[in-house]
VMD Tcl script that draws the C-alpha trace (Angstrom):
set ca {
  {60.71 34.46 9.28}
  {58.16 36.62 7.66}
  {57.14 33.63 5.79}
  {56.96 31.09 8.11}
  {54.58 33.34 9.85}
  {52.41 33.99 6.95}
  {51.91 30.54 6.18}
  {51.16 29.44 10.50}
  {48.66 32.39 10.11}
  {46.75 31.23 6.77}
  {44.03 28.45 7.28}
  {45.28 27.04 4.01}
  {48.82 25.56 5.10}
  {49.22 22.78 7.48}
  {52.44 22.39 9.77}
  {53.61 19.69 7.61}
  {53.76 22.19 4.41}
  {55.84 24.15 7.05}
  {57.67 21.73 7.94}
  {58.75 20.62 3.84}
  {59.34 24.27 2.59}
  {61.10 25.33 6.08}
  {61.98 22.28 7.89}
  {60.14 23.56 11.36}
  {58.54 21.17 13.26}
  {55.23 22.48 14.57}
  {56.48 23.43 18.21}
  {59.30 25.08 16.43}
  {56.38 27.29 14.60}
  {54.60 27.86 17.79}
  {57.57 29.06 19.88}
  {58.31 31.48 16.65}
  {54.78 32.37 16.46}
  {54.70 33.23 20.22}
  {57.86 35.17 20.29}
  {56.79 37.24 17.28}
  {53.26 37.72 17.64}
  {51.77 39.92 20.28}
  {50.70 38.21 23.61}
  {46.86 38.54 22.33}
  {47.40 37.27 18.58}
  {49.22 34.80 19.78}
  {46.79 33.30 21.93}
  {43.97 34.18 18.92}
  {45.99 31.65 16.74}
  {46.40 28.57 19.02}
  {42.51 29.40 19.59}
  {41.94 29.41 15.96}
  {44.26 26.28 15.17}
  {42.82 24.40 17.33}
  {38.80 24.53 16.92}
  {40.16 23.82 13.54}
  {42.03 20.62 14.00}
  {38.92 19.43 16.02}
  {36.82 19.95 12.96}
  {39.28 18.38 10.48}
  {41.51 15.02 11.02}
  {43.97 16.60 8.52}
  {44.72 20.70 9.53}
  {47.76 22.01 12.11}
}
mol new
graphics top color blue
foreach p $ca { graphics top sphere $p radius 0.5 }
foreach p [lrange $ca 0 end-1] q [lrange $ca 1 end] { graphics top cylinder $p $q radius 0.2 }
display resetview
């Protein structure tokens, strides 16, 4: 789990790197994210993920 979590959190890895090392899909990741982050962080992340897929065709 720890894993997973570090690698939804770093700007660097893409649900679909998730999704080959862990076999998560990317709601799987989010309902992990939201049950193990803190209300706050959680909503910090989907904030974060998505300005960034709006910026690139290929991120989260």
């Amino acid at each position: 789990m720890g894993e997973v979590i570090q690698m939804a959190l770093s700007d660097h890895v893409s649900f679909d790197q998730i999704r080959a090392a862990h076999g998560l899909s990317a709601d799987e990741v989010k309902a992990l994210m939201r049950r193990e982050l803190a209300p706050g962080s959680y909503r910090a992340w989907r904030r974060r993920v998505r300005r960034f897929s709006d910026r690139r065709a290929s991120y989260k």
